[in-house]
DOPAGU-80359 format. One record per residue (C-alpha): residue number from 1; chain; x, y, z. Coordinates in Angstrom, 1 decimal. Each point is the difference from the previous one (the first is absolute). Example, Ala and Ser with C-alpha at 12.3 -4.5 7.8 and 13.67 -1.06 7.14 Angstrom:
residues 2
REC    i  ch       x       y       z
REC    1   A    12.3    -4.5     7.8
REC    2   A     1.4     3.4    -0.7
***
This chain:
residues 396
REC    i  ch       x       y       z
REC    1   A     0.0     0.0     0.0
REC    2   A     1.1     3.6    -0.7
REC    3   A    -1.7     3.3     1.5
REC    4   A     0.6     3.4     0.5
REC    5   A    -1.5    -0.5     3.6
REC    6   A     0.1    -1.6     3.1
REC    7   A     0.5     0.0     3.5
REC    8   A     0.6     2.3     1.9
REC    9   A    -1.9     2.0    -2.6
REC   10   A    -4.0    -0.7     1.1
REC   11   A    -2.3    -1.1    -2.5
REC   12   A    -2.1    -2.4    -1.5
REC   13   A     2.6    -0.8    -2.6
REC   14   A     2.7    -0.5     2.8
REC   15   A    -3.0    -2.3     1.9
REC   16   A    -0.9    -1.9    -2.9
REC   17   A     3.6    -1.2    -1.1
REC   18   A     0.6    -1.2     3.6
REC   19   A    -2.4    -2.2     0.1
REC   20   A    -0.1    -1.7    -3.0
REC   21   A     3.8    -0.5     0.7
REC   22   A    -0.5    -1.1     3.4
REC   23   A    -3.4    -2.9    -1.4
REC   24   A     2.3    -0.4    -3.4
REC   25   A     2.9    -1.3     2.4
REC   26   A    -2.3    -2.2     2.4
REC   27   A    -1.1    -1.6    -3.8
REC   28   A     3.5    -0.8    -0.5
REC   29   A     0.8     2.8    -2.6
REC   30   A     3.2     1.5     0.3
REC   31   A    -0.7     4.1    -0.4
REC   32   A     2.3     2.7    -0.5
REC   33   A    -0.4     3.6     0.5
REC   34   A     1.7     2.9    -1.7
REC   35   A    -0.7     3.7     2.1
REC   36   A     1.2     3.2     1.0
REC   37   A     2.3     0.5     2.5
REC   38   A    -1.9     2.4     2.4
REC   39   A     3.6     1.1     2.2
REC   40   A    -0.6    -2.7     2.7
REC   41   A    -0.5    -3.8    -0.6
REC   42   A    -3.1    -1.5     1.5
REC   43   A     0.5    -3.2     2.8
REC   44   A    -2.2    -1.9    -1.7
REC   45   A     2.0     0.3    -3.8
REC   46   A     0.8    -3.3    -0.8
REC   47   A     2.9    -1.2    -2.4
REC   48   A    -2.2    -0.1    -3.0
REC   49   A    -0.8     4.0     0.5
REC   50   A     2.5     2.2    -2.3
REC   51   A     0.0     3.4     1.3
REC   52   A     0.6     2.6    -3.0
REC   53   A     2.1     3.2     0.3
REC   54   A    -2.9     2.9    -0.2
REC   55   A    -0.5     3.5     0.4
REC   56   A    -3.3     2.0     1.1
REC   57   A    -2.5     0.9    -2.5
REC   58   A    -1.0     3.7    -1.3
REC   59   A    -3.6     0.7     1.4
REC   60   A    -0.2    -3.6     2.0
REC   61   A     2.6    -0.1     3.2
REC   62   A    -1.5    -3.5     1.1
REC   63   A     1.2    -1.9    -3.3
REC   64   A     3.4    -0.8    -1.3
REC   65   A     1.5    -0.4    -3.7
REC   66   A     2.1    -2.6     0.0
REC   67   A     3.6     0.1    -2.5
REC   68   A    -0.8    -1.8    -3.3
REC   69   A     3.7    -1.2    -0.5
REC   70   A    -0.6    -1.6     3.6
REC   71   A    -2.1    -2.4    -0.9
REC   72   A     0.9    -0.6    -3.1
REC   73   A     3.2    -1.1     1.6
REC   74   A    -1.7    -3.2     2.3
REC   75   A     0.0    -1.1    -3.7
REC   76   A     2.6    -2.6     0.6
REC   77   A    -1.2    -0.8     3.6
REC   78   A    -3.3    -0.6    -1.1
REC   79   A     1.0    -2.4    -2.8
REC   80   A     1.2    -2.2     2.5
REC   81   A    -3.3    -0.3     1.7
REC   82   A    -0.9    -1.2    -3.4
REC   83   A    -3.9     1.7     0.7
REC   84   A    -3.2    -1.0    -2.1
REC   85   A    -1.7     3.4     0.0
REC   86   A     0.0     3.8     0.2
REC   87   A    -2.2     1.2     2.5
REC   88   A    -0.5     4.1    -0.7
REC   89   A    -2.0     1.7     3.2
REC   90   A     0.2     3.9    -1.5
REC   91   A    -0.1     1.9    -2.9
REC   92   A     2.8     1.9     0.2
REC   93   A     3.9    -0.4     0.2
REC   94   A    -0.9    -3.9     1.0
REC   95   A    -2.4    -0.3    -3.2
REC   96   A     3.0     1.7    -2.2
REC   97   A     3.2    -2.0     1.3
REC   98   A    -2.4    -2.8     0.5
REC   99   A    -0.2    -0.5    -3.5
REC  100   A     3.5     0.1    -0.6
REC  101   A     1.1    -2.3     2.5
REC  102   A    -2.8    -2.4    -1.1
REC  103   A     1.2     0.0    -3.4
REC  104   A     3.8    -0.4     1.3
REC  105   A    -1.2    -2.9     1.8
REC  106   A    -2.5    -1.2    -2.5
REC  107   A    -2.9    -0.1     2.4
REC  108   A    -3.8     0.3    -0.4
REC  109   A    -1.6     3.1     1.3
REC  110   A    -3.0     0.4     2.1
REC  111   A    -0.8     3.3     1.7
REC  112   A    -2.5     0.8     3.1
REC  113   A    -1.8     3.7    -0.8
REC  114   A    -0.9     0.6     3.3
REC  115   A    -0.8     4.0     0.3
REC  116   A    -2.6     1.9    -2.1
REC  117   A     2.2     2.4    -1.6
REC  118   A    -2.6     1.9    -2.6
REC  119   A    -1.6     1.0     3.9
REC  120   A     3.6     0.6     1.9
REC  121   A     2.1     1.8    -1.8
REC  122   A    -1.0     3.0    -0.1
REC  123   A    -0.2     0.1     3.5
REC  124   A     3.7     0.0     0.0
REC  125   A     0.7     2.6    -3.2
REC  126   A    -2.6     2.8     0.6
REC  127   A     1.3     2.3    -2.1
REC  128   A    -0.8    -2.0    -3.1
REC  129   A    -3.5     0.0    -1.7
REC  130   A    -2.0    -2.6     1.5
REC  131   A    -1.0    -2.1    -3.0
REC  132   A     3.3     0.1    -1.4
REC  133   A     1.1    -2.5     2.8
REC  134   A    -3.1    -1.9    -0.4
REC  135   A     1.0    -0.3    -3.8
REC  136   A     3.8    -1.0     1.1
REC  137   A    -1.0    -2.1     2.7
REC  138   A    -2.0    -2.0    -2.8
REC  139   A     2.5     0.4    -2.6
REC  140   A     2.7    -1.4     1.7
REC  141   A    -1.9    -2.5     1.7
REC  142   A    -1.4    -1.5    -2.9
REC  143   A     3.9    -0.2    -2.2
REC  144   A     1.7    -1.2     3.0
REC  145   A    -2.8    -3.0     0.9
REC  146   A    -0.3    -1.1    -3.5
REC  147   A     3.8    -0.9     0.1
REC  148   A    -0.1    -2.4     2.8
REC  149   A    -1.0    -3.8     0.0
REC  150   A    -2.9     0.7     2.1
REC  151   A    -1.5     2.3     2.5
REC  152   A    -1.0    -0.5     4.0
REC  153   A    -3.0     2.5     1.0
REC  154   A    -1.4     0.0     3.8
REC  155   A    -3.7     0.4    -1.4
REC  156   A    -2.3    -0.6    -2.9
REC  157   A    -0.6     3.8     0.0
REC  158   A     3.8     1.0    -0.7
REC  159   A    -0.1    -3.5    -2.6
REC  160   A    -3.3     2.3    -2.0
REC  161   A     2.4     3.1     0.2
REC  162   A     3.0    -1.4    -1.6
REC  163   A    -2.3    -1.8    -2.7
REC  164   A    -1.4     3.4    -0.5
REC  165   A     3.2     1.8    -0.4
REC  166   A     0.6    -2.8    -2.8
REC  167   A     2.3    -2.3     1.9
REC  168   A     0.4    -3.2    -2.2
REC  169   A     2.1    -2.3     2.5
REC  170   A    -1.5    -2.8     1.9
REC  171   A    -1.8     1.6     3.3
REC  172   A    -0.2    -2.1     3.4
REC  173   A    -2.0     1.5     3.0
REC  174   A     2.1    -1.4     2.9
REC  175   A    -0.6     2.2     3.1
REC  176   A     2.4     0.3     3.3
REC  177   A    -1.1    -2.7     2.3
REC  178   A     0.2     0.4     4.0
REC  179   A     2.7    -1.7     1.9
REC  180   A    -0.9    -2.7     3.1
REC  181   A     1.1     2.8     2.5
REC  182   A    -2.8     2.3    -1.1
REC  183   A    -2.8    -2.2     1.3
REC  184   A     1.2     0.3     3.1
REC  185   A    -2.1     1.0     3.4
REC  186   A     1.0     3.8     1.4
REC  187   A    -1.1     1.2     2.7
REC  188   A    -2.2     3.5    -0.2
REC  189   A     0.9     1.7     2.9
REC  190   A     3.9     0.2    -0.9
REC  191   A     0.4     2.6    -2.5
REC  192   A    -2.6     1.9     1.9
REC  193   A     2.3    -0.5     2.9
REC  194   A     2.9     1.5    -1.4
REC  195   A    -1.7     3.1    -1.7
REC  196   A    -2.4     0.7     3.2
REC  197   A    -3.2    -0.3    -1.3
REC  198   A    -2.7    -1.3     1.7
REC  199   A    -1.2    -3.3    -0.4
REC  200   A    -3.5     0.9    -1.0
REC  201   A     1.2     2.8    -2.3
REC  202   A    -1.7    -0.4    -3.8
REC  203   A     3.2    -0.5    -1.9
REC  204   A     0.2     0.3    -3.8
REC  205   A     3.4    -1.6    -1.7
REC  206   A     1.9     0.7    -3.1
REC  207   A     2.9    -1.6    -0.7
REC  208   A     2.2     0.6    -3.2
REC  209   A     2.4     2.6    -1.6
REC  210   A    -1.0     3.3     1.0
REC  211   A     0.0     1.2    -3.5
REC  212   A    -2.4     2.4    -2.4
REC  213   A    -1.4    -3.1    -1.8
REC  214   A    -1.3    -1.8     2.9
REC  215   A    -2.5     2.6     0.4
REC  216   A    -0.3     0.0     3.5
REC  217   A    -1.0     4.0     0.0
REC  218   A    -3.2    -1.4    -0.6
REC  219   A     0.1    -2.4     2.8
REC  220   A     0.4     3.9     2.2
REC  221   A    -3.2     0.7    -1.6
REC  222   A    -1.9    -3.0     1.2
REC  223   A     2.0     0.2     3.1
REC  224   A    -2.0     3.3     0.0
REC  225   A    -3.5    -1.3    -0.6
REC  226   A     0.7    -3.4     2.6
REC  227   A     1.1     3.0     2.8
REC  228   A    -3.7     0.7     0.3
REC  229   A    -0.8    -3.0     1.0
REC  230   A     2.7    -1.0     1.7
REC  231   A     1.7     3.4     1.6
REC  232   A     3.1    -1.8     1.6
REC  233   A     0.3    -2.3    -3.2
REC  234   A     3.6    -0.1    -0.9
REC  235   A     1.7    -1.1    -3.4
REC  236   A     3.7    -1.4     0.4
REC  237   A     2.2     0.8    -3.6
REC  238   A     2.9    -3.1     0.3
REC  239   A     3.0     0.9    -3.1
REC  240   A     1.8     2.5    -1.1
REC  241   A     0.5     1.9    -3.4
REC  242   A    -0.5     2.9    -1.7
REC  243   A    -3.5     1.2     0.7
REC  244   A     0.8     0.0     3.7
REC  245   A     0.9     3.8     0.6
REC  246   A    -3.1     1.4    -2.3
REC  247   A    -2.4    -2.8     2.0
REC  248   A     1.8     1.1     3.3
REC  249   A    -0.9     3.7    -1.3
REC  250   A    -3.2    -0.5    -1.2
REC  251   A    -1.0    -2.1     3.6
REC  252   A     0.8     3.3     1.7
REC  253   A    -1.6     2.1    -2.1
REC  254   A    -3.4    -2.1     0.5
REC  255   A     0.4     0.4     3.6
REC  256   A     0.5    -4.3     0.1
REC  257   A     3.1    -0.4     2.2
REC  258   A    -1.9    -1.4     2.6
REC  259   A    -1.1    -2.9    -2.7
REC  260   A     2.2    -0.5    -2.2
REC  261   A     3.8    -2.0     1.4
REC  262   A     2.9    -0.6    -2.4
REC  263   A     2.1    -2.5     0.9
REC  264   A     3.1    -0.6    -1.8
REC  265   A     1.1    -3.0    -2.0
REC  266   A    -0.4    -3.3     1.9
REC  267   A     1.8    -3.1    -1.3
REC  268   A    -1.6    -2.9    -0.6
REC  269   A    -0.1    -2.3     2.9
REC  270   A    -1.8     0.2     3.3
REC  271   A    -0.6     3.9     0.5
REC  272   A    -1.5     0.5    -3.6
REC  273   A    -2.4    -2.7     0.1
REC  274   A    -0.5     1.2     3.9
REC  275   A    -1.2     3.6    -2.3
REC  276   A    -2.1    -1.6    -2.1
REC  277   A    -1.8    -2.0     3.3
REC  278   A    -0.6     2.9     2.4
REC  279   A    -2.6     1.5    -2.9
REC  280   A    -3.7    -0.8     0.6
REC  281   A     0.1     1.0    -4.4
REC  282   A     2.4    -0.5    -2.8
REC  283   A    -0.6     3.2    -2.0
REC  284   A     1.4     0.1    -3.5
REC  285   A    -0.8     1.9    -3.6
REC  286   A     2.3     0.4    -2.5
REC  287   A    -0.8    -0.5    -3.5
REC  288   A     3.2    -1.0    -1.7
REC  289   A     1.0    -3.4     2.1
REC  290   A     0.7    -2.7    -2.1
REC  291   A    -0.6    -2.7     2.6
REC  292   A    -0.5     2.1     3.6
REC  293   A     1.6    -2.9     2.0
REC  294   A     0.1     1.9     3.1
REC  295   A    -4.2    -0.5     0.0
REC  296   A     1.2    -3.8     0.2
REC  297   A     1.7     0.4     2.6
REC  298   A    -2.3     2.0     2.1
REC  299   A    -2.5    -2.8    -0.9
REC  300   A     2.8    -2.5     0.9
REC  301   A    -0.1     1.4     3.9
REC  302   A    -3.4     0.0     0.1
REC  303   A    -0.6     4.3    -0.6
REC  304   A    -3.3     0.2    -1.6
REC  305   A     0.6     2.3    -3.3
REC  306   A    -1.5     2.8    -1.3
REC  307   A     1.1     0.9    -3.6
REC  308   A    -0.5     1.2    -3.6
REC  309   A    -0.2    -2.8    -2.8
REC  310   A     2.3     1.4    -2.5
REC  311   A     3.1    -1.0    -2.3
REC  312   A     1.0    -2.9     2.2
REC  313   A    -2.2     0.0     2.8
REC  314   A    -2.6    -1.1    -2.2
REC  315   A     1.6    -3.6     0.1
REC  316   A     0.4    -0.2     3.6
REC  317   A    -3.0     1.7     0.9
REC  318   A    -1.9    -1.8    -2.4
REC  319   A    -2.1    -2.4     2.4
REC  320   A    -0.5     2.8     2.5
REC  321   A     1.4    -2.7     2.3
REC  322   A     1.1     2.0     3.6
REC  323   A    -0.6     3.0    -1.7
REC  324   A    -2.5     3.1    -0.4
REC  325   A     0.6     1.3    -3.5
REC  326   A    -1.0     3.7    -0.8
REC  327   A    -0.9     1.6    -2.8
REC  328   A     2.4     2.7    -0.5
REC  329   A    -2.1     2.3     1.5
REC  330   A     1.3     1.6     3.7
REC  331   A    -3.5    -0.6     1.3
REC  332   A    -0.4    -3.0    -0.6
REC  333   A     4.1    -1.1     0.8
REC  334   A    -1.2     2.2     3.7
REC  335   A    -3.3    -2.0     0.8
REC  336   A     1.9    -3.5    -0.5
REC  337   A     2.7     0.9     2.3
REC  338   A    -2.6     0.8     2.2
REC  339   A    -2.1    -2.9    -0.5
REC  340   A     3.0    -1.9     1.0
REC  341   A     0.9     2.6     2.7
REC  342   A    -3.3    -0.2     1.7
REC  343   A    -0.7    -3.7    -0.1
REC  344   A     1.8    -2.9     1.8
REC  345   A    -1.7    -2.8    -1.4
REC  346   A     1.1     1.2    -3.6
REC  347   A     3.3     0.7     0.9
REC  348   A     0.1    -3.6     0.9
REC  349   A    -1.6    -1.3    -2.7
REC  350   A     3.0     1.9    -2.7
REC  351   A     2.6    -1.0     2.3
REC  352   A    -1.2    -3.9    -0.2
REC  353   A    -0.5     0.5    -3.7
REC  354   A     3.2     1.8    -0.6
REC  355   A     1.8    -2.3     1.5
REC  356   A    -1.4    -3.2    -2.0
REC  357   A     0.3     1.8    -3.1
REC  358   A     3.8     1.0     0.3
REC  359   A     0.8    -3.6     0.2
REC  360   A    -0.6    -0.4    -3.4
REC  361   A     2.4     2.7    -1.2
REC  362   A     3.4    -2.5     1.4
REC  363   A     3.6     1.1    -1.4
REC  364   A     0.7    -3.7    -0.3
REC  365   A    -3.2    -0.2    -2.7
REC  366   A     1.2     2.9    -2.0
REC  367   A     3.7    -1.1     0.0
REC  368   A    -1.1    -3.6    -1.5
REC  369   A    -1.6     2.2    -3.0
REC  370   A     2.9     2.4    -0.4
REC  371   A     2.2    -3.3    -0.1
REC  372   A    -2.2    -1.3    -2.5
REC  373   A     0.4     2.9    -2.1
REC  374   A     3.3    -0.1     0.2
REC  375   A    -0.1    -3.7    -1.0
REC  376   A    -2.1     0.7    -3.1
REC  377   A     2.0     3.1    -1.1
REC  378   A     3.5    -2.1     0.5
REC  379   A    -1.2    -2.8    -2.3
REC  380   A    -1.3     1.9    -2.3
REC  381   A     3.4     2.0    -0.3
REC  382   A     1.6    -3.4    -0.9
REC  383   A    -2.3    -1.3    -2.0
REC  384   A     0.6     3.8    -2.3
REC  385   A     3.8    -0.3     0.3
REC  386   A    -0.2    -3.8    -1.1
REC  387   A    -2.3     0.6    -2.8
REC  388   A     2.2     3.0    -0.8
REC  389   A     3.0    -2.4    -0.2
REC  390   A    -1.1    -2.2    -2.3
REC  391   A    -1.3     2.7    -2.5
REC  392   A     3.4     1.1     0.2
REC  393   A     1.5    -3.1    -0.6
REC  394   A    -2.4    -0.4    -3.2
REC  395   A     0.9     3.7    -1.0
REC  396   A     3.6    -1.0     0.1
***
């Protein structure tokens, strides 16, 4: 595998690529990873973890561009391993030397597009014409899929937007499955505990990457709408990124301090899934997640949900299964949190649900389709370079 990102770098991306390494091992796969070097090596690298010589990008401080000649120089190293498959995670400087070292080593490509870039970038370059990034995002999207062996999406809504851009490659939905760890009992009162709020607070949670797409500025607005229901209700804001400060602004400016809490970045373990089980509600509503796996894993502890349907929420959300789903509309999002709010009985009735449902989303299921994919696109590699051969040989 290759990617421009990973941990310590927060993100689905960086989520999603553990896992499937981590279920891919346990199959008996043996997975490399090629990423940036973030300044400090993580305890948990393993020796199949390259860290890339990188520097900081323009506009985006969190991310990393790793040195092109860098990788290209594990040529050798990699040889030995004598791989089966090319494994691209981004569409940038992993998707470009990507190629090139696939070719080097005369690999099969297949590429995961995770993000929903004709809704993200322009986020990050506002000083360029909105539909002009929309057209790139597309543009480039569709010539760099159609040069791959096949393509990984999270969700049959991001399969219908690459079709619709007028990628030709082979398309698999295979989502991001939960890890055994996730199912896991945690006790309510902990994070509560450690943040001094009262046990019988109304507590809303939103976990993620504090960033403009997320729309969580509309979450303030319900926030708004739940407040007269429930005066002391408070809504907790777990990640970091760079809609933090304007939130943080905008929270004062609304006269919210007393409702809103930020809390910084929480690693994955025991306090972050402590987060996600103080909250009575799992609040969520953007509109550009390809899969929305944090919803999962809210579900997974047993959080009842309340959440749009759109982009990749659609497939998890789907059954309604542990969750409320709104409309869109803040009304309506603000009377299901306060259905949920004001009644016990339903609370316990999505948390049962939730949890029941979650099972079905296991890492180990998803990691015995992305091996079969990787099966099928191997074979099919050698069955193009034999047939190749002997055309050659007849040519000759």
């Amino acid at each position: 595998m290759i990617s421009d990102v990973y941990f310590p770098r927060v993100n689905g991306v960086s989520t999603s690529i553990a896992t499937f390494r981590r279920s891919l091992a346990e199959l008996g796969h043996n997975v490399c990873l090629v990423a940036p070097d973030y300044g400090s090596r993580l305890e948990d690298d393993d020796g199949d973890i390259y860290r890339i010589p990188a520097r900081r990008v323009y506009l985006d401080p969190e991310d990393r561009m790793m040195k092109a000649g860098a990788i290209l120089a594990l040529e050798d190293t990699l040889r030995t391993r004598r791989f089966d498959l090319l494994h691209i995670q981004t569409p940038f400087i992993a998707h470009r030397v990507g190629k090139a070292l696939a070719a080097r080593l005369d690999l099969p490509m297949v590429e995961t597009y995770h993000t929903y870039f004709e809704e993200y970038l322009y986020h990050y370059v506002p000083f360029m014409p909105r539909r002009l990034m929309m057209a790139a995002a597309r543009h480039f999207t569709r010539k760099q899929c159609n040069r791959l062996d096949a393509v990984i999406v999270p969700s049959r809504a991001m399969h219908d937007v690459l079709r619709r851009y007028g990628v030709r490659a082979p398309l698999t939905v295979i989502p991001t499955g939960l890890e055994p760890h996730s199912y896991a009992s945690y006790s309510k009162l902990e994070f509560r505990a450690r943040h001094g709020i009262a046990v019988d607070r109304p507590l809303l949670v939103h976990v993620g990457r504090v960033a403009h797409e997320k729309n969580i500025p509309f979450l303030l607005d319900v926030l708004e709408l739940v407040r007269g229901t429930f005066p002391d209700i408070l809504l907790v804001i777990a990640g970091e990124g760079p809609a933090r400060a304007s939130l943080s602004r905008r929270v004062a400016d609304r006269g919210q301090g007393e409702n809103v809490l930020f809390i910084d970045y929480l690693p994955r373990g025991p306090a972050l899934w402590e987060c996600y089980s103080g909250g009575d509600v799992f609040v969520f509503a953007s509109a550009t997640e390809t899969q929305g796996l944090v919803l999962l894993e809210a579900m997974a502890l047993g959080v009842p949900v309340v959440s749009t349907a759109r982009m990749g929420t659609r497939d998890i959300l789907a059954d309604g299964r542990g969750a409320l789903v709104s409309d869109g509309g803040l009304e309506d999002f603000a009377d299901k949190v306060c259905s949920v709010l004001g009644s016990p009985e339903l609370r316990r009735q999505l948390a049962q649900e939730a949890r029941g449902y979650a099972r079905e989303w296991t890492a180990d299921r998803m990691a015995h389709r992305l091996a079969g994919l990787y099966e099928h696109v191997a074979e099919r590699g050698e069955t193009l370079q034999v047939l190749a051969g002997r055309d050659g040989a007849a040519a000759g």
